[in-house]
C-alpha positions in Angstrom: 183.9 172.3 57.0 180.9 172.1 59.1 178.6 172.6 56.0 180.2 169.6 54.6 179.9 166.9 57.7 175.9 167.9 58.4 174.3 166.9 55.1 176.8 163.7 56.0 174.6 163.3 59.1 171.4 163.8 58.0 171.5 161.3 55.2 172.9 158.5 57.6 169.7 159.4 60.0 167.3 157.0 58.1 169.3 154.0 57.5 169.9 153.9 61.2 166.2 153.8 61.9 165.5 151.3 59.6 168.1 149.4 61.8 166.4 150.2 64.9 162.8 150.0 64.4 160.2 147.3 62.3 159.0 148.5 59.3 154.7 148.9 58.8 154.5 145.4 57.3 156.5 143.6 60.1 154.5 145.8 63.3 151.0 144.7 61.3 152.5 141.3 60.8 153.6 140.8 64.3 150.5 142.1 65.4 148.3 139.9 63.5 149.9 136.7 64.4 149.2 138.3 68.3 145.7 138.4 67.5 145.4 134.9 65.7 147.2 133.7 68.6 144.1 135.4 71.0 141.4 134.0 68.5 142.8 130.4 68.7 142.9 130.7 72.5 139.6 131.9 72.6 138.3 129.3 70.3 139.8 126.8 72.2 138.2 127.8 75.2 134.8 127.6 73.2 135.2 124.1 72.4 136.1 123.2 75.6 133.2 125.1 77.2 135.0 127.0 79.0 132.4 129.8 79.4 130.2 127.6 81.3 130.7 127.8 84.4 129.4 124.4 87.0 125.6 125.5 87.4 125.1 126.2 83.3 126.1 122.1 83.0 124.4 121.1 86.0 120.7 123.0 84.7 122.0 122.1 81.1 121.8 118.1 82.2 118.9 118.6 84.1 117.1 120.2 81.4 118.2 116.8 79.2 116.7 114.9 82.3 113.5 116.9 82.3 112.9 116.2 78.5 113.5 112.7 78.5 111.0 112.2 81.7 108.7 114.7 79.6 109.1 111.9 76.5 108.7 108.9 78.3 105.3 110.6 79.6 103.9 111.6 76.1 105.2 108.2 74.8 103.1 106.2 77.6 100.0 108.4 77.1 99.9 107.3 73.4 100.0 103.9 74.5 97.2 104.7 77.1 94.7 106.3 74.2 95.6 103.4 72.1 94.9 101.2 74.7 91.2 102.8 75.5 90.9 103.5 71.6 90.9 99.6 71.2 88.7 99.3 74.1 85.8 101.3 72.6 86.0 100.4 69.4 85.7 96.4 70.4 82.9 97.2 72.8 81.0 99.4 70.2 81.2 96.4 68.3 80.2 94.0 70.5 77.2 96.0 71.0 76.5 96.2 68.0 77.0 92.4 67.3 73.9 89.8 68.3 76.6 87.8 69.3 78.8 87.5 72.9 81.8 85.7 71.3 83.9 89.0 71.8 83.5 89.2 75.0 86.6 87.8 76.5 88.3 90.1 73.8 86.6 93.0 75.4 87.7 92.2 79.0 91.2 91.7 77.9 91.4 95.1 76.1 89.7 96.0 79.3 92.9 95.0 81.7 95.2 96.2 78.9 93.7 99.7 79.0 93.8 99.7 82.7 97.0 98.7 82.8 98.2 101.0 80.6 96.4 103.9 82.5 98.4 102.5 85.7 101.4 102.7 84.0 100.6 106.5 83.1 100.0 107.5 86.6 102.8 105.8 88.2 105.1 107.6 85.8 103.7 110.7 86.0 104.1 110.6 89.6 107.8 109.7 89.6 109.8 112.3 90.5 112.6 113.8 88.4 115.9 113.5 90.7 118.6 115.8 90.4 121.1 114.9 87.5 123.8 112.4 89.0 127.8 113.7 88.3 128.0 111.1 85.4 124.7 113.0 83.8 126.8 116.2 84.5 129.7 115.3 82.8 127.8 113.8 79.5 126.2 117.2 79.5 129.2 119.0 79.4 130.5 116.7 76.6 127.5 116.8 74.8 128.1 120.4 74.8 131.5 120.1 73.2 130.7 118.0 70.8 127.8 120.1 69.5 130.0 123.0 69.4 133.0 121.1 67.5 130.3 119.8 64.9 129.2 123.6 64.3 132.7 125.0 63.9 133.5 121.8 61.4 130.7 122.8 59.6 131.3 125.7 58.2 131.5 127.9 61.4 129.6 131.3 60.8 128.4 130.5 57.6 126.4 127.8 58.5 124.3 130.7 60.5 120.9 131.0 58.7 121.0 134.8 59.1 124.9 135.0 58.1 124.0 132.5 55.2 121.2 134.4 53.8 123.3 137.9 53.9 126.1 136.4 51.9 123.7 135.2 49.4 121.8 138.9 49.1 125.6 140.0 49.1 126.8 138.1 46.5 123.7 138.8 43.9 124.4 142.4 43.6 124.1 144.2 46.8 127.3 146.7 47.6 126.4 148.1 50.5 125.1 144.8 52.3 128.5 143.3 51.3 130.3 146.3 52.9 128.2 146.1 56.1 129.1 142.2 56.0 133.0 143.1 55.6 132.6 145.7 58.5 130.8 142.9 60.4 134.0 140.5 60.0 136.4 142.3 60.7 134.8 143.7 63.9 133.5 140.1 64.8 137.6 139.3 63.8 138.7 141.7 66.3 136.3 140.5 69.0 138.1 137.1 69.0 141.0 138.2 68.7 141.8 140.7 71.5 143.9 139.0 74.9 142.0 136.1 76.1 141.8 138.3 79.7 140.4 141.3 78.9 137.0 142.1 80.0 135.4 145.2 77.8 137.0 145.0 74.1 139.8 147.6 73.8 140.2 150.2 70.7 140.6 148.1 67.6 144.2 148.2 66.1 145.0 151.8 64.2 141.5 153.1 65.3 143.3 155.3 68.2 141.1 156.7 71.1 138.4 157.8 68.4 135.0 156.3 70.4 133.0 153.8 67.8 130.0 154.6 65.8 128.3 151.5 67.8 128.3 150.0 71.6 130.9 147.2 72.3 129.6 143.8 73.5 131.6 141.5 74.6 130.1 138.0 73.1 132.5 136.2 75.8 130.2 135.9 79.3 131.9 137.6 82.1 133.0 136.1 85.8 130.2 137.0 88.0 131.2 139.3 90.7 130.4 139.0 94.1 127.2 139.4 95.6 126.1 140.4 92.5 123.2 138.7 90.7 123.2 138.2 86.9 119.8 139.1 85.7 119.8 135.6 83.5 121.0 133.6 86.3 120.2 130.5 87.3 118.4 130.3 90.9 121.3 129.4 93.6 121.7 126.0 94.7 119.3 124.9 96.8 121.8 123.0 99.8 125.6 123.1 99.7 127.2 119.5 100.8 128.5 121.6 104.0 125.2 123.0 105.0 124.0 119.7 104.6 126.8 118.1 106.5 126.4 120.6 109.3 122.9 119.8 109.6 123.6 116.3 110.3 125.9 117.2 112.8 123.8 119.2 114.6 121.2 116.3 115.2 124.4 113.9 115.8 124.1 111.9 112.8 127.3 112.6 111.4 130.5 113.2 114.0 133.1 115.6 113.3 135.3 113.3 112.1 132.7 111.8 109.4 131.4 112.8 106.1 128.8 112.0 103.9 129.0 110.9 100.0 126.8 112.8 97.7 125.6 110.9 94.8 123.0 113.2 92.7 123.4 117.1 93.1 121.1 119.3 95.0 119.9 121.4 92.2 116.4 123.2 92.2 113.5 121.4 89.9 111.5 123.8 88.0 108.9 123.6 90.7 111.6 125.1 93.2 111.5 121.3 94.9 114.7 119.8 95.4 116.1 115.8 95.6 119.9 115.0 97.0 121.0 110.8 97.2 124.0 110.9 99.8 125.4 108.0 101.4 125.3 108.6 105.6 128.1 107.1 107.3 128.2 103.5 108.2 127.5 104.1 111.7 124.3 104.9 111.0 121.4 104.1 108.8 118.6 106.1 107.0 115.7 104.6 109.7 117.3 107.0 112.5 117.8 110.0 109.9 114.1 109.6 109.8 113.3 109.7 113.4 114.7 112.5 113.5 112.9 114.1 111.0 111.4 117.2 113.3 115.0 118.2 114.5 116.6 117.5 111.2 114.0 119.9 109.2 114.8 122.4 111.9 118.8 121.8 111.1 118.0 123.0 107.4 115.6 126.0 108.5 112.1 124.3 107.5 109.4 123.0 108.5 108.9 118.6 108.4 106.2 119.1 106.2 108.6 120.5 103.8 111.3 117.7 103.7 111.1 113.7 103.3 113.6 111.7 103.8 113.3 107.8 102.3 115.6 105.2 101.8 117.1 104.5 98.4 117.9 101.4 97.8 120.3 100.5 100.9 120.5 100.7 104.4 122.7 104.0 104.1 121.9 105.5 101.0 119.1 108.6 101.8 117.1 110.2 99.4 116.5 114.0 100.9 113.4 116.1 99.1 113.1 119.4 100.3 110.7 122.2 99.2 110.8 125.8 100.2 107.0 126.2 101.1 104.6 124.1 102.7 103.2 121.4 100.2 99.4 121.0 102.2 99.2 125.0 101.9 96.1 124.9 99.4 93.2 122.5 99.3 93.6 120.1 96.1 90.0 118.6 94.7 90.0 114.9 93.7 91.0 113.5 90.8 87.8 112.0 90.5 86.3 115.8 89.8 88.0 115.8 86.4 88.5 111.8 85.5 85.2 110.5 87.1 85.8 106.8 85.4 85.5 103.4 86.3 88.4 101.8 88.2 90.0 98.6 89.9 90.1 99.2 93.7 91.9 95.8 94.3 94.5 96.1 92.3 95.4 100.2 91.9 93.8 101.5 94.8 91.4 104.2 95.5 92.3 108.3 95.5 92.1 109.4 99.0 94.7 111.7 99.4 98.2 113.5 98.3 101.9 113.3 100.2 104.7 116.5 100.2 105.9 115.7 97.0 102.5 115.9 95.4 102.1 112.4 94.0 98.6 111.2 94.3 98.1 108.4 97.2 96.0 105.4 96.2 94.9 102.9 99.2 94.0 99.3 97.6 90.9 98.0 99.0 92.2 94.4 99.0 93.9 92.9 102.3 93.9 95.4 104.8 91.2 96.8 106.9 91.3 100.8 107.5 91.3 103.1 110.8 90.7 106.7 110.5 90.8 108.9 113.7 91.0 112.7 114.5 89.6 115.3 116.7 86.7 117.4 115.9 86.8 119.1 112.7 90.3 117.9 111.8 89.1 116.4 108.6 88.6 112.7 109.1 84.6 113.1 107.8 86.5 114.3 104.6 88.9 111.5 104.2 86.9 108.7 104.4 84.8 110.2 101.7 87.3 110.3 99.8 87.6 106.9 100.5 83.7 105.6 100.2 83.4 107.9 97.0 86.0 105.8 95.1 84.9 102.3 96.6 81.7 103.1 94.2 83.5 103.3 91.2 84.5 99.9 91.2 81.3 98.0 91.1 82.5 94.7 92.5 82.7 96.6 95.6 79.4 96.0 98.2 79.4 99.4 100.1 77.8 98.5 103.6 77.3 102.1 105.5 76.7 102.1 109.3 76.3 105.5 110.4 76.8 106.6 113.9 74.9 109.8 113.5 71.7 110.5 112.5 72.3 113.7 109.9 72.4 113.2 106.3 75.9 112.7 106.0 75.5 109.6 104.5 72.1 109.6 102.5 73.7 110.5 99.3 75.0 106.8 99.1 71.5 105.7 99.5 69.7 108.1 97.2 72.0 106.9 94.5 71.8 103.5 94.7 75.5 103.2 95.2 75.0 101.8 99.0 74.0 98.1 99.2 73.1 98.6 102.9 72.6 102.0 104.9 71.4 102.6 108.0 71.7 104.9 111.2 72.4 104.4 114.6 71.4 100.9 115.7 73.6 98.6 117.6 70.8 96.3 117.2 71.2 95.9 113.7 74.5 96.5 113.7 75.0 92.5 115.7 73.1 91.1 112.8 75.3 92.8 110.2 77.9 91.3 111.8 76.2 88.2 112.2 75.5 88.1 108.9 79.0 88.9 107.1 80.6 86.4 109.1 78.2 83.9 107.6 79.1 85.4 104.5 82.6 84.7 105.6 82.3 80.8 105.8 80.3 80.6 102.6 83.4 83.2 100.8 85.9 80.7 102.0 83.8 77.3 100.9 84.2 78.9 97.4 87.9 79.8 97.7 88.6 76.2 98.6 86.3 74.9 95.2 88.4 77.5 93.3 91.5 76.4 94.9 92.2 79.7 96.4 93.9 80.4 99.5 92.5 83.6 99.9 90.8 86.5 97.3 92.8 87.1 94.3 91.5 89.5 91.2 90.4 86.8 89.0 88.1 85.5 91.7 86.3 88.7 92.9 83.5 88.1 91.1 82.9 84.7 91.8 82.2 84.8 95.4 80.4 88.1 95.2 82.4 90.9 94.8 84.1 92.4 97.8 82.5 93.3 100.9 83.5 96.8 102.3 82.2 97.7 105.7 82.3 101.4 106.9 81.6 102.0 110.9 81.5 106.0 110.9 82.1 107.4 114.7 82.9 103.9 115.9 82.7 105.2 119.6 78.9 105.4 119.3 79.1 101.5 119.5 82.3 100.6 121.7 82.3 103.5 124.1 81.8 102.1 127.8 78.1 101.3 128.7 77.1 101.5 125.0 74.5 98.7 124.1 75.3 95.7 123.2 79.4 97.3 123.2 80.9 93.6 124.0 78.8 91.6 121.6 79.8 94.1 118.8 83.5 94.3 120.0 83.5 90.4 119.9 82.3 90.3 116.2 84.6 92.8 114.9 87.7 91.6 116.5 86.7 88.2 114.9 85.8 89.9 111.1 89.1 91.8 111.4 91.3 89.2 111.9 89.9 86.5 109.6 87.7 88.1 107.2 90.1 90.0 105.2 91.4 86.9 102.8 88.0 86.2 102.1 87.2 89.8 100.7 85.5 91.3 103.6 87.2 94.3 104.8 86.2 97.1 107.4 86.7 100.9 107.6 86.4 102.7 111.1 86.4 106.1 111.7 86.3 107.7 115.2 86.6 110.7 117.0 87.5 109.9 120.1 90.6 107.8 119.7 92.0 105.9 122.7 92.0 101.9 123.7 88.3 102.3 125.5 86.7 102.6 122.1 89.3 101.0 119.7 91.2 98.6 121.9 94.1 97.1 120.9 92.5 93.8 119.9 90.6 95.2 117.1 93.2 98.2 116.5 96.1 95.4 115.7 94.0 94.0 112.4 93.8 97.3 111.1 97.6 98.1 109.1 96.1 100.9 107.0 96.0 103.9 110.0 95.2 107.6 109.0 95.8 109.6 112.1 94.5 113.2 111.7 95.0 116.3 114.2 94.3 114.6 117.8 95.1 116.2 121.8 97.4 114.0 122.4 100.6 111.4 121.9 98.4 108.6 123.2 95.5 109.1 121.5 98.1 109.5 118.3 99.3 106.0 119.1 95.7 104.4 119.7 95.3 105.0 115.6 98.9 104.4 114.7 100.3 101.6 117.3 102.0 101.6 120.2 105.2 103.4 120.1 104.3 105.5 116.7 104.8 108.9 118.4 108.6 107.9 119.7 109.5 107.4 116.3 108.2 110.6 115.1 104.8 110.3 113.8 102.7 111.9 116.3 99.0 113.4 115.0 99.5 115.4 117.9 102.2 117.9 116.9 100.6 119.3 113.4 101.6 122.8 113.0 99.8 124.3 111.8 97.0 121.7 111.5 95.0 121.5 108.4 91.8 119.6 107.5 92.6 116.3 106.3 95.8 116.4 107.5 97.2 113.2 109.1 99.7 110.6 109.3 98.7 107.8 106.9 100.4 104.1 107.4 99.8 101.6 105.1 102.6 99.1 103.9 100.9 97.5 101.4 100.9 100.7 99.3 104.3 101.8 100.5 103.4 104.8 102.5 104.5 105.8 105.8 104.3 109.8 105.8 101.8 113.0 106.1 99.2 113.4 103.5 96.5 115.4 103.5 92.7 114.1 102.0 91.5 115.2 98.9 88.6 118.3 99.1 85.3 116.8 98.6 82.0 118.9 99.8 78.5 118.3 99.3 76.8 120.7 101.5 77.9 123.7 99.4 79.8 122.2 96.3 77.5 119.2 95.3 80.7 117.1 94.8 79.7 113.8 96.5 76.2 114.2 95.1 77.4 114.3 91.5 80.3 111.8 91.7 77.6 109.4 93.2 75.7 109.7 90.2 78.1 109.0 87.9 79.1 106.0 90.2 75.0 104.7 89.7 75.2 104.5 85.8 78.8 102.6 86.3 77.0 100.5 88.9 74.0 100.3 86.6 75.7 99.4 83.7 77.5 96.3 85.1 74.1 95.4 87.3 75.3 96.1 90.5 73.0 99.1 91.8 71.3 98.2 95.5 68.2 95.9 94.0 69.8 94.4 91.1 71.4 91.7 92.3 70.7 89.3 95.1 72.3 90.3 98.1 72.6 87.7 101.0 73.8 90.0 103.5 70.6 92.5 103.0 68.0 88.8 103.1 70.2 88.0 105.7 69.0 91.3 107.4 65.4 90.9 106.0 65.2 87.6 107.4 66.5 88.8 111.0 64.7 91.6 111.9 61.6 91.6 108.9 63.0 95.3 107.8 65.6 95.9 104.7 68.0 98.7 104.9 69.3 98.1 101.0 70.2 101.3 99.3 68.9 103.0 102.6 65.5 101.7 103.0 62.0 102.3 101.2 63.0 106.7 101.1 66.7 105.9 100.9 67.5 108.0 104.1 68.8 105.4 106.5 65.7 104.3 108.2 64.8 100.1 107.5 61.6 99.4 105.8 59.8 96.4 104.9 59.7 94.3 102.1 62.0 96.4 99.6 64.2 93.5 98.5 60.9 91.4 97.3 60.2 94.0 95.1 60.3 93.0 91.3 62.4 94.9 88.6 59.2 96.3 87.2 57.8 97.2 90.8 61.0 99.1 91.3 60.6 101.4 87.9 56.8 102.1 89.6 58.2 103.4 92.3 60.7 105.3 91.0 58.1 106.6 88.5 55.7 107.5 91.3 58.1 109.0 92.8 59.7 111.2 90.1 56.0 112.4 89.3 55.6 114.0 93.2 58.9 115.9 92.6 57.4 116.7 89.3 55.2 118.4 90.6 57.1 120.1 93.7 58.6 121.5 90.4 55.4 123.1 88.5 54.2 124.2 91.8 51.1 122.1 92.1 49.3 119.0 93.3 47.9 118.5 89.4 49.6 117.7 86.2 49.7 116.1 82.9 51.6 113.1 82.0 53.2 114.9 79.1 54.9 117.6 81.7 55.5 115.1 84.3 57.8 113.0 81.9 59.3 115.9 80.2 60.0 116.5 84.2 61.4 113.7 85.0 63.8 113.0 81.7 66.4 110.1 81.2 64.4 108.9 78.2 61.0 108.7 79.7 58.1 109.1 77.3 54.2 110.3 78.1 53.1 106.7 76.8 55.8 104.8 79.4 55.1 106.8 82.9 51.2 106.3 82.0 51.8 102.4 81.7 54.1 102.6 84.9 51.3 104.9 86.8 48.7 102.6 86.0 50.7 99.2 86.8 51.3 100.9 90.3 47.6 101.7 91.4 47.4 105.4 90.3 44.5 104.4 88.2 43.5 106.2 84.7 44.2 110.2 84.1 41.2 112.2 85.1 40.1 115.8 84.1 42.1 118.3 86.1 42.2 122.0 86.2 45.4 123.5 85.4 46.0 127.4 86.0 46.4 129.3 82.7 44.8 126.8 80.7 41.2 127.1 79.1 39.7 123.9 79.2 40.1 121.2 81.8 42.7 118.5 80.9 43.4 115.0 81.1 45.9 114.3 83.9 46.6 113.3 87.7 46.2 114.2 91.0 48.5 114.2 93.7 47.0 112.2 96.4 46.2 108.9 94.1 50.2 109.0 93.4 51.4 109.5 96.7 48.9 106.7 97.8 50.2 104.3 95.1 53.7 104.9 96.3 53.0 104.4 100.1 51.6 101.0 99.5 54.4 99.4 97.4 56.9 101.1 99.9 54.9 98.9 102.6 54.7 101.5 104.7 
């Protein structure tokens, strides 16, 4: 009977499993509407950016900031070459053209050029802030939206590379269409394994086999901690806590207070940073600021290495921080690479650059200038910056007054580029003075025919341009027991505070700063201050005002000092900060030399080289004391001569000729030489037939037969001595 019940059994075995267990179909059903379940998850997580984490968006706007900045630059620089494009072409034809009916065409494509250039440089010295939390979150929707638009395009076949495979595939290629099928179904199971899971697990049926190629997982991973992703973004620069705790430890923000930050700290591709936060209303940004020392030491840095400005309110702060020190390395100026004509008055001249690298420009218009420092702190350096650029704007009279007796200063004369130079002379000095406040009351008669209340741009060159007065190491004349000190006190303290509307301006430079040599009298009428290093808090606040070094801007505390490095004040130009002077050498670099030159054929061009023009300051000088000191005197070193301004235009190419023919031959190495080699010598255009008619107009008589080594016959040509005499009798000497 038993042999009867267990075939019974075994046949009922399978239709219980059945009952029990899924079949194949349902398990591989079931577990493919698990994985489509994953891949939509996943895919939803896509679209909503999910695997970007806050720093992705924030350097993903500031990117789109960067670009847009980048555009608006390239955009204004087409405009600028436009601009200068038009320029040339109408003055190439106005030069061309026996006509001057263009000419008011020329100067307003002139202005427009200028302007255009201004324009540039402003906007390429605007700093890019930080992206704001409304530029964040258009990022991150930007993002979405991009990756929406993909997937409702055709997803993975709107891939180029996927694209072109399909096509291959598709014309005949087996074995790329079963690489692309193996491709799909892995990129399938990729997708579709739970949303969690870090490394991919074994793909359905496969078992524990291992696969023929690595797994990557496309989906980025959480980054652990402490642990840097090799592609990572740099960390934030500031957190709003360590911010907040700084304030707190200077007392700015109480325990009980917080501050609102409006654009995210976020590193600039320079590694500067910019955070807007709103302080508390207890407070305002004008103590944050005073506290600048303390408050750079609360974020571990230096103050060179943070500003703080206001933006816009009494509250609202604008924080730039960098992590090394911005005056570091030496910059040369901009003049070096763009040596070009420009408008003083209206843009300023390039002296020097602030921490966050943008190029400061100080007008010479309406404000007279005090530069002081200690020895070898730079000062020497930043007001050539300063007299360099006054001579690329030729409606500017440069009036040099040295207070040494080196050759600091001669390359102003040998140029031409100085309309008066001379050295130490308090004598002369009184009638300078005497003689630009008589300038002064003839300026102002011709403001009040113009209808002018004081200089504007359009005016400039109708009362003579603009006078620009630079005393170097002022102490030399206003030291106690100097001679003449109260008479020349007296006369600046009147041209400083009544001179300035009528375009006469002054630029003083001292090394011993203190109230004995620039008292507070004078010191008052000067608002643009550049104090560089000095001993002391006082002598800090004889350049800067009373009270400067209380409110944190002490010349005093540089650390470490740097040449050229100072605290520059000037309102009109919006600057209240450190800044160091531009490089500019001439004993072993040349600079000054060669930007001087190019300054001459500006100056030249537009008439206004020492000698071409009539100058009532230098026959108000001539008439005084009988000796002119235009473009340095007779050898242009600083030392007055007679009689130079009576010289004609054609006496003035003699002497120039006579004197180009004695370095000639300083050159060959002898006191004889032809007129041929002399000229070929000399250059600029000059021709054998033109120096022999100059020679001859100047006394150096005809060419007699000279002996010249290497030659085998005696030649026509010139001595030294008849040159050198020629010369010393038109200098009047």
């Amino acid at each position: 009977m038993a042999t009867e019940i267990e075939p019974q059994h075994t046949e009922q075995q399978p239709i219980e499993e059945a009952a029990t267990n899924p079949t194949r179909g349902e398990r591989i059903k079931a577990a493919f509407t698990e994985q489509r379940s994953n891949a939509g998850a996943r895919t939803r997580d896509w679209l909503a950016s999910g695997d970007l984490d806050e720093v992705d968006v924030i350097q993903l706007a500031a990117d789109r900031k960067q670009r847009k900045h980048a555009d608006r630059v390239a955009q204004q620089e087409r405009r600028a070459a436009e601009a200068r494009g038009r320029f040339h072409v109408a003055k190439e034809q106005a030069e061309n053209s026996e006509t001057s009916s263009g000419h008011s065409n020329i100067a307003a494509l002139a202005g427009r050029a200028a302007q255009e250039e201004a324009k540039l440089e402003a906007l390429r010295a605007t700093p890019v802030l930080s992206p704001t939390d409304r530029e964040v979150a258009a990022a991150r929707n930007g993002k979405k939206a991009s990756r929406a638009a993909m997937l409702a395009g055709g997803g993975f076949a709107s891939l180029p590379a996927v694209g072109a495979a399909i096509e291959q595939a598709a014309s005949g290629q087996p074995m790329l269409l079963a690489a692309l099928g193996t491709a799909a179904g892995y990129g399938w199971y990729l997708v579709s394994r739970p949303f969690d899971a870090g490394q991919p697990a074994p793909a359905p049926n496969m078992g524990e086999q291992p696969l023929a190629v690595p797994v990557v997982d496309l989906v980025k991973p959480k980054p652990q901690p402490g642990v840097r992703e090799f592609n990572a973004p740099p960390p934030p620069a500031l957190t709003v806590e360590e911010l907040e705790q700084a304030l707190r430890n200077i007392g700015e923000v109480k325990p009980n207070e917080q501050i609102q930050i409006l654009a995210v700290p976020q590193r600039d591709k320079e590694g500067n940073t910019t955070v807007v936060f709103d302080l508390p209303p207890r407070t305002k940004v004008a103590n944050l600021v005073r506290k600048i020392e303390e408050f750079a030491g609360a974020l571990g840095r230096d103050s060179m290495m943070i500003d703080v400005t206001k933006a816009g309110t009494e509250l609202r702060t604008s924080l730039w921080m960098t992590d090394r020190d911005p005056f570091e390395e030496a910059r040369p100026s901009p003049l070096l690479k763009a040596p070009s004509q420009i408008d003083a008055f209206k843009d300023g001249v390039p002296v020097a650059w602030a921490k966050r690298g943008n190029t400061i420009r100080l007008p010479i218009s309406i404000s007279n200038i005090a530069i002081g420092g200690g020895t070898r702190s730079g000062k020497g350096v930043g007001a050539s910056n300063l007299a360099v650029g006054s001579t690329f704007d030729p409606r500017i009279n440069l009036r040099v007054v040295a207070g040494k007796n080196n050759a600091e200063w001669n390359p102003y004369a040998a140029t031409g580029n100085a309309s008066t130079y001379f050295k130490p002379d308090p004598h002369r000095l009184v009638a300078l003075l005497d003689a630009l406040i008589a300038d002064k009351d003839r300026r102002e008669r011709d403001l009040d025919k113009l209808g002018k209340s004081k200089l504007v741009a359009p005016a400039i060159e109708q009362i003579g341009g603009i006078e620009l007065l630079i005393i170097d190491e002022l102490a030399t004349y206003t030291r106690p027991g100097k001679p003449m000190r109260d008479e020349i006190l007296e006369k600046l303290v009147l041209l400083a505070s009544v001179a300035a509307g009528a375009g006469i301006l002054m630029a003083v430079i001292t090394q011993y700063p203190g109230v004995d040599v620039f008292p507070t009298e004078l010191a008052i009428n000067f608002t643009t201050k550049w104090a560089m290093r000095v001993d002391t808090a006082q002598q800090s606040n004889a350049i800067l005002g009373a009270g400067s070094s209380g409110m944190g801007r002490d010349a005093s505390k540089f650390n470490p000092p740097r040449p050229g490095l100072g605290w520059l004040v000037n309102p009109f130009a919006g600057v209240t900060d450190k800044a160091r002077s531009f490089d500019l050498d001439e004993d072993e670099r040349g600079e000054i030399m060669m930007l001087l030159e190019k300054a001459a054929k500006i100056r030249e061009k537009a008439g206004r080289l020492a000698g071409q023009w009539e100058d009532p300051i230098e026959q108000h000088l001539l008439n005084a004391t009988g000796l002119s000191s235009a473009a340095g005197g007779p050898k242009r070193d600083g030392i007055p001569g007679r009689n130079v301004l009576n010289h004609s235009p054609e006496q003035r190419m003699q002497m120039d000729a006579l004197r180009g023919c004695l370095i000639a031959m300083n050159d060959l190495g002898r006191d004889v030489a032809q007129v041929e080699e002399m000229a070929e010598c000399i250059g600029g255009g000059m021709t054998e037939e033109r120096l022999g008619e100059l020679l001859r107009a100047a006394g150096a008589g005809n060419t007699v037969k000279v002996t010249i080594p290497d030659l085998p016959n005696r030649v026509n040509g010139y001595r030294r001595a008849p040159i050198a005499d020629a010369l010393q009798f038109l200098e009047g000497n």
